[in-house]
C-alpha positions in Angstrom: 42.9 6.8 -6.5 44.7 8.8 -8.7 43.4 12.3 -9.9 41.1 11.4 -13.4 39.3 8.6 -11.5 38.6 11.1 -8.4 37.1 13.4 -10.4 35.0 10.9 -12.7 33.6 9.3 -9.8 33.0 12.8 -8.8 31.3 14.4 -11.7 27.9 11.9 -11.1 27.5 12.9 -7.7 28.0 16.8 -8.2 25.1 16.8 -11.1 22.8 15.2 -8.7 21.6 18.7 -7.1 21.3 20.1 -10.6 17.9 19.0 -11.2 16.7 19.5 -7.7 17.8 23.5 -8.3 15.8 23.5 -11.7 12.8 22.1 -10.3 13.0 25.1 -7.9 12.3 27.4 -10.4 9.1 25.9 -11.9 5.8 26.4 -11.3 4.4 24.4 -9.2 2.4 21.5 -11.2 5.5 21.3 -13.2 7.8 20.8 -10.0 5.7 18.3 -8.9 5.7 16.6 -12.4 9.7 16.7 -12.4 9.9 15.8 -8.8 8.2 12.6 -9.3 10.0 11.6 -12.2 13.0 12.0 -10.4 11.6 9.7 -8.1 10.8 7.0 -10.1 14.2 7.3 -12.1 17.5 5.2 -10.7 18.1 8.5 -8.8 14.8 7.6 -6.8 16.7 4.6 -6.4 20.2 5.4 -4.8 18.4 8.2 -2.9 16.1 5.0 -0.7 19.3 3.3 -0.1 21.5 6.3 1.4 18.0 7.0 3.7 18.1 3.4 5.0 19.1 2.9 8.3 20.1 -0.9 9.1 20.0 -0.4 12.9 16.8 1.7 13.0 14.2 0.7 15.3 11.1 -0.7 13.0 8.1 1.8 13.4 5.8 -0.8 14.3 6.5 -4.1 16.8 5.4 -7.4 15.5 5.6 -10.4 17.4 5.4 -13.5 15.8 3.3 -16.8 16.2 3.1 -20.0 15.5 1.5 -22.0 13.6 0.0 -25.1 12.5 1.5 -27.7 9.0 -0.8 -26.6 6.1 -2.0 -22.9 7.9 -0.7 -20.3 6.1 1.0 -17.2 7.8 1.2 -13.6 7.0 3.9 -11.6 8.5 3.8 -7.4 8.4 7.5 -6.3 7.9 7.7 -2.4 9.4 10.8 -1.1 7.8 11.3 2.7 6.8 9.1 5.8 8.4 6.1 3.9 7.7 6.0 1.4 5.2 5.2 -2.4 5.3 6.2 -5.2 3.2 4.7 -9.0 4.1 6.4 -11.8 4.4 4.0 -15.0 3.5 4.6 -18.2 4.7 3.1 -21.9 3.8 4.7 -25.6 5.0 8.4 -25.0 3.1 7.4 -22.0 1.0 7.5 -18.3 1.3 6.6 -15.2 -0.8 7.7 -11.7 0.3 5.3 -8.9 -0.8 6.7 -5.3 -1.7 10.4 -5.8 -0.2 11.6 -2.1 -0.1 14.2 -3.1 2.4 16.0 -6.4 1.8 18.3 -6.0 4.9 14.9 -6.2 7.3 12.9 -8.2 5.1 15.9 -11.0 5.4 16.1 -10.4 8.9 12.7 -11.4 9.6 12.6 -14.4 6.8 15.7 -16.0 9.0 13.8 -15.2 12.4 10.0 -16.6 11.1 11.1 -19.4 8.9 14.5 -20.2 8.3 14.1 -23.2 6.9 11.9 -22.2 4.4 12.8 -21.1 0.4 11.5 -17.7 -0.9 9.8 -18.6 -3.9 8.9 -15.4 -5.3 8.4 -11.7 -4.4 5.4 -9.8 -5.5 5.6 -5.9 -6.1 2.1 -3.9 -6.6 3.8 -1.0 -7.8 7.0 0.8 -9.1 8.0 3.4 -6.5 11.1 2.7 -4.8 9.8 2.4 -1.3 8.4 -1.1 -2.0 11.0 -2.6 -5.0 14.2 -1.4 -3.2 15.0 -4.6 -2.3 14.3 -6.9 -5.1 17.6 -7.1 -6.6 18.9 -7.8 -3.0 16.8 -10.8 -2.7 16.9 -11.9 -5.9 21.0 -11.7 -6.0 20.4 -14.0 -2.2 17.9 -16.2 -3.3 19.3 -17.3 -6.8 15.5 -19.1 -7.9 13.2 -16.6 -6.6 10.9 -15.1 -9.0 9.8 -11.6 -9.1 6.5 -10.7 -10.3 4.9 -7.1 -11.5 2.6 -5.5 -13.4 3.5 -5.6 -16.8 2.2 -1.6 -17.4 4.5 -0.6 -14.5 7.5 -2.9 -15.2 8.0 -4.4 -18.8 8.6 -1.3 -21.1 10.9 0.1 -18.3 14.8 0.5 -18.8 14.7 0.8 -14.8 13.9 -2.6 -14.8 17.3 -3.3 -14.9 17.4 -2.0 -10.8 13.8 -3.5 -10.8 14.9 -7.1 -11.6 11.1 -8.1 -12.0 11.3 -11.1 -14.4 7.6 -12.3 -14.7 5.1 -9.4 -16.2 1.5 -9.7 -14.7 -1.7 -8.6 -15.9 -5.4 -8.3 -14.4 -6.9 -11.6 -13.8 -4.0 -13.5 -13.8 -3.5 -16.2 -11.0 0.3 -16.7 -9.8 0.6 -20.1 -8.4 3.3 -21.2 -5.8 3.0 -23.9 -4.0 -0.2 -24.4 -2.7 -1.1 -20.7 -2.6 -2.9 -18.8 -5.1 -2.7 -15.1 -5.7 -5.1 -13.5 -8.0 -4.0 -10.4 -9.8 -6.2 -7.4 -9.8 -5.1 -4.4 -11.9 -5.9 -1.2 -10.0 -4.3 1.7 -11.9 -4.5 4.7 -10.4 -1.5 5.4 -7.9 0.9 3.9 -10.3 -0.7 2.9 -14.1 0.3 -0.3 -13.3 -0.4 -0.6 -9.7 -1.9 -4.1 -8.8 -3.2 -5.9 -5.9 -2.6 -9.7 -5.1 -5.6 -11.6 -3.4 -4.4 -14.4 -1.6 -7.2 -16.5 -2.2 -8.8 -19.4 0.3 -6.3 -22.8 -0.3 -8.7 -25.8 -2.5 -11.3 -27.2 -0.7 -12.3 -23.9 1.6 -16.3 -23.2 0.4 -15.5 -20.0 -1.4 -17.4 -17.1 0.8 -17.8 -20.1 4.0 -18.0 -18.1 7.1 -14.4 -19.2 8.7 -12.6 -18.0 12.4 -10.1 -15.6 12.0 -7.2 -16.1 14.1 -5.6 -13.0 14.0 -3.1 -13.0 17.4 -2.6 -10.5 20.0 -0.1 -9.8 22.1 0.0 -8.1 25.6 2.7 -6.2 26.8 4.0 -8.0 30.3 4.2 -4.9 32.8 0.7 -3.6 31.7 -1.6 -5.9 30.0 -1.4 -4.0 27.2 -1.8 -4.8 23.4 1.3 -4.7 21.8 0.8 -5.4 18.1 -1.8 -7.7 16.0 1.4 -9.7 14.6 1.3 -12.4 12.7 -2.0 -14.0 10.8 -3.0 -16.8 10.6 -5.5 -17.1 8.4 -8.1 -19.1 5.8 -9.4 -16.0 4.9 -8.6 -14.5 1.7 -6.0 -11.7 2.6 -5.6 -8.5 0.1 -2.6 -6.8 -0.4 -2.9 -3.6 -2.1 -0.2 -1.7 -1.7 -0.8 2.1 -2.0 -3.7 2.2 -3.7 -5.7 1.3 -0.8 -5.0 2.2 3.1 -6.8 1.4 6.8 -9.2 4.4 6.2 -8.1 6.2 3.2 -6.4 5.3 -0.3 -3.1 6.6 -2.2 -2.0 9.7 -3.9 -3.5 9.8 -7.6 0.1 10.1 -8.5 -1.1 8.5 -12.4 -4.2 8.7 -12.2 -7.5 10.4 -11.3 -11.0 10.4 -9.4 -12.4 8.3 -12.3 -9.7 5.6 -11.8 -10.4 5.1 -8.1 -13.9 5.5 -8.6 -13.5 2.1 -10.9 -10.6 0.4 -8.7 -13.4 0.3 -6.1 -16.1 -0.8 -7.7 -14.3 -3.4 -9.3 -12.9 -4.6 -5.9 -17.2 -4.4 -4.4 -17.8 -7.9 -5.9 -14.9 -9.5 -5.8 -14.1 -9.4 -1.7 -16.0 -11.1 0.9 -16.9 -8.7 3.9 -13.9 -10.9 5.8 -11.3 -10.3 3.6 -8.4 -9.3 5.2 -6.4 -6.1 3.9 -3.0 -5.5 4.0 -1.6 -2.3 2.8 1.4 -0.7 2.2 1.9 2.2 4.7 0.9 2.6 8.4 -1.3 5.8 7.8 -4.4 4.7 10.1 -4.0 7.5 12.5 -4.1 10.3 10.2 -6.8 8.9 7.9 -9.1 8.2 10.2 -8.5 11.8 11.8 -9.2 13.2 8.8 -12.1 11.3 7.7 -13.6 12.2 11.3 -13.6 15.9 10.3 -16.2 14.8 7.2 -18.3 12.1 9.3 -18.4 13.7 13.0 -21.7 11.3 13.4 -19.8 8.0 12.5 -19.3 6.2 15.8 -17.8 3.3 14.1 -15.3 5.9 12.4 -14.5 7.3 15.9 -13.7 3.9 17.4 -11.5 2.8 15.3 -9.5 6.1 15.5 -9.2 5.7 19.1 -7.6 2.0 18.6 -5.4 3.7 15.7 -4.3 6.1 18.5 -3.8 3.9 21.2 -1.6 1.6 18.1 0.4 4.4 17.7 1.2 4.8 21.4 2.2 1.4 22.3 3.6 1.5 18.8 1.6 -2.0 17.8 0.4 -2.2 14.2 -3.0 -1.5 12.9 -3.1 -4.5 9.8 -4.7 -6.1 9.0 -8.1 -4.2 8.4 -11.2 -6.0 6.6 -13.4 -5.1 4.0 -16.4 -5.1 6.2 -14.6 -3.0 8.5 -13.1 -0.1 6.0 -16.7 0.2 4.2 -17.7 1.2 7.4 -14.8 3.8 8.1 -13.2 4.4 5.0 -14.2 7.5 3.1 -13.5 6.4 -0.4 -15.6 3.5 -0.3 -18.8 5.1 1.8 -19.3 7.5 -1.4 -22.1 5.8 -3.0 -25.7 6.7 -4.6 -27.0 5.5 -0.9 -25.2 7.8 1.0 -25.5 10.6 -1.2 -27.9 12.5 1.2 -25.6 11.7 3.9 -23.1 13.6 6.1 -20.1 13.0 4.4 -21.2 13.8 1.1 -22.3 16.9 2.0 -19.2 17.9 4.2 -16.9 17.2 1.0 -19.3 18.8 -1.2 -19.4 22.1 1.5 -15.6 22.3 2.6 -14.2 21.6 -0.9 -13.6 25.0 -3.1 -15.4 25.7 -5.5 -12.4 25.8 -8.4 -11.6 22.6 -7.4 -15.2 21.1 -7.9 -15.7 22.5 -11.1 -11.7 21.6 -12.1 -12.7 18.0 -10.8 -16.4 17.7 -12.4 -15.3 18.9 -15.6 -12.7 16.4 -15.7 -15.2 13.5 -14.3 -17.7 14.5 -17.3 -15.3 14.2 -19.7 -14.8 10.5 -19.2 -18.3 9.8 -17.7 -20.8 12.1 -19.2 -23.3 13.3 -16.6 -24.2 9.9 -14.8 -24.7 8.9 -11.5 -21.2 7.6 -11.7 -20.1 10.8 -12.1 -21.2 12.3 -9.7 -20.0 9.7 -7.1 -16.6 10.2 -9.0 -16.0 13.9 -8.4 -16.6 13.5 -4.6 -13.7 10.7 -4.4 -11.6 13.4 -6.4 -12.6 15.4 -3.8 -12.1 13.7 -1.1 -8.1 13.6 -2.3 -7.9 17.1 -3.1 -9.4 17.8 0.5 -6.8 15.2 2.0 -4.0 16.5 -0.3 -4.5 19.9 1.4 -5.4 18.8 5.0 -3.0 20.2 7.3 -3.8 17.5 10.3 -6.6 17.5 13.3 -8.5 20.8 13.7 -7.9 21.9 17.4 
């Protein structure tokens, strides 16, 4: 390499830092602001890939199953700090959901089905953590199809690292083979986040009480549970990315306490109380600690924070939640007019400052008026300002 090319192969790499020191000296909204555009430029990009680490140990196990012709079989994909992607898998058919890392998502495709073609890839959102690997698999797998949102992806120049080629929108239904996945627009992490709802195959009675079969594992030396692995499943299975967690939901990154507010009440009638949920991080164990300090009397909540700790020490994933069971947990979706007089709506109501609730309520007025709606709206905001700025379990 002689000296010109050393030097413009150079220059990139030695403006990198530059914005990184100017963000330094802004206040802090604004560093945020710039921080997170930096994010989700190509930089965001390039940075993912030089933190991936091929022979890392995935931060959850997952052992797989079997299953039956016809049964349809979710697979988590742990790959990163915390993240999952999902790996679906019908007769000769398979979709990959929010690949962030195509070396692992590969790796498990070839170990669960290797005979079968990846159809399509579905992202629910732009960050980088869950598209990393699209171009990957779409280079790999010349036919696959890659579906997003069309807020998130269409307008984009970054589409070109992206390589979504099929723009989605609310109410949509992406067909392939015999599965059906209903899009559900959900703007709030993202503008154009979006869940998929994989939605019971023909002929299942729509809301039909069915058997779940999600599988267990024990550990050989102790009897222990290892992971809940693979599903299989007739129930409809929701996939929702970060907008929606086991026990908590997603950074308003785009959005606000209005948006979520309306993300979950438009997901109230449209789930049955067995839907499964997949999301898009492992943050159980903290959520659930946190929600704890606002709901000491919820012996549900407590529970299921003792199986999220006991995950985390075996190291055995938490997913799939359901509905039923995050309504009775899950912060965000216990705010409502009939729990208004309960503990946690007063806890978030007396911990939160009182700049905060006013910042938050007049905000919540301005789109809502003064409502009931509004009302339940500033304690979600709340409840992520509070999160934002919880500094883990009280001791």
């Amino acid at each position: 390499m002689n000296t010109l090319t050393a030097i413009l192969v150079a220059l990139p790499l030695l403006a990198v830092p530059i914005p990184f020191l100017y963000a330094r000296s802004l206040p802090a909204l604004k560093k945020q602001e710039l921080l997170y555009k930096l994010f989700c430029s190509p930089l965001g990009y390039y940075m993912t890939l030089f933190a991936r680490d091929p022979d890392a140990v995935p931060h959850r196990q997952v052992r797989s199953v079997n299953k039956k012709d016809g049964q349809v079989k979710v697979v988590p994909v742990p790959y990163g700090e915390d993240n999952y992607g999902y790996i679906i898998v019908n007769d000769a058919v398979a979709v990959v959901v929010d690949p962030g890392d195509a070396h692992r998502i590969q790796q498990v495709l070839q170990a669960e089905a290797p005979n079968v073609q990846l159809h399509a890839i579905l992202v629910t959102h732009k960050h980088w953590d869950h598209t990393a690997g699209t171009a990957s698999l779409k280079a790999k797998h010349k036919n696959v199809k890659v579906y997003g949102s069309t807020i998130d992806f269409s307008d984009s120049w970054v589409n070109w690292w992206w390589k979504v080629d099929h723009f989605v929108n609310d109410g949509e239904t992406i067909v392939v083979g015999d599965m059906r996945f209903r899009v559900i627009a959900t703007p709030c992490h993202t503008r154009g986040s979006v869940m998929y709802l994989l939605e019971p195959s023909p002929g299942d009675t729509a809301g039909q009480s069915r058997q779940r079969s999600i599988i267990y594992s024990s550990d050989d030396e102790d009897d222990a549970p290892v992971a809940p692995h693979t599903a299989v499943e007739d129930e409809p299975s929701l996939f929702t990315g970060d907008t929606l967690f086991i026990g908590g939901c997603g950074k308003y990154f785009e959005g606000d306490a209005v948006d979520m507010y309306s993300v979950i009440e438009k997901l109230r009638p449209l789930l049955t109380a067995q839907t499964l949920v997949w999301p898009g991080h492992e943050y159980a164990e903290a959520n659930l600690a946190f929600a704890r300090e606002l709901e000491t009397g919820n012996m549900t909540l407590q529970l299921k924070h003792q199986e999220a700790k006991d995950a985390t020490y075996h190291r055995y994933a938490t997913v799939p939640s359901t509905w039923s069971d995050e309504s009775s947990y899950n912060p965000y979706l216990r705010i409502d007019t009939r729990a208004r007089r309960g503990e946690l709506w007063r806890n978030v109501l007396r911990v939160a400052e009182y700049k905060d609730r006013k910042r938050v309520e007049a905000s919540v007025r301005e789109k809502l008026g003064d409502t009931t709606e509004n009302e339940v709206a500033v304690v979600i905001g709340l409840l992520r300002i509070l999160k934002d700025g919880w500094k883990g379990p009280s001791t």
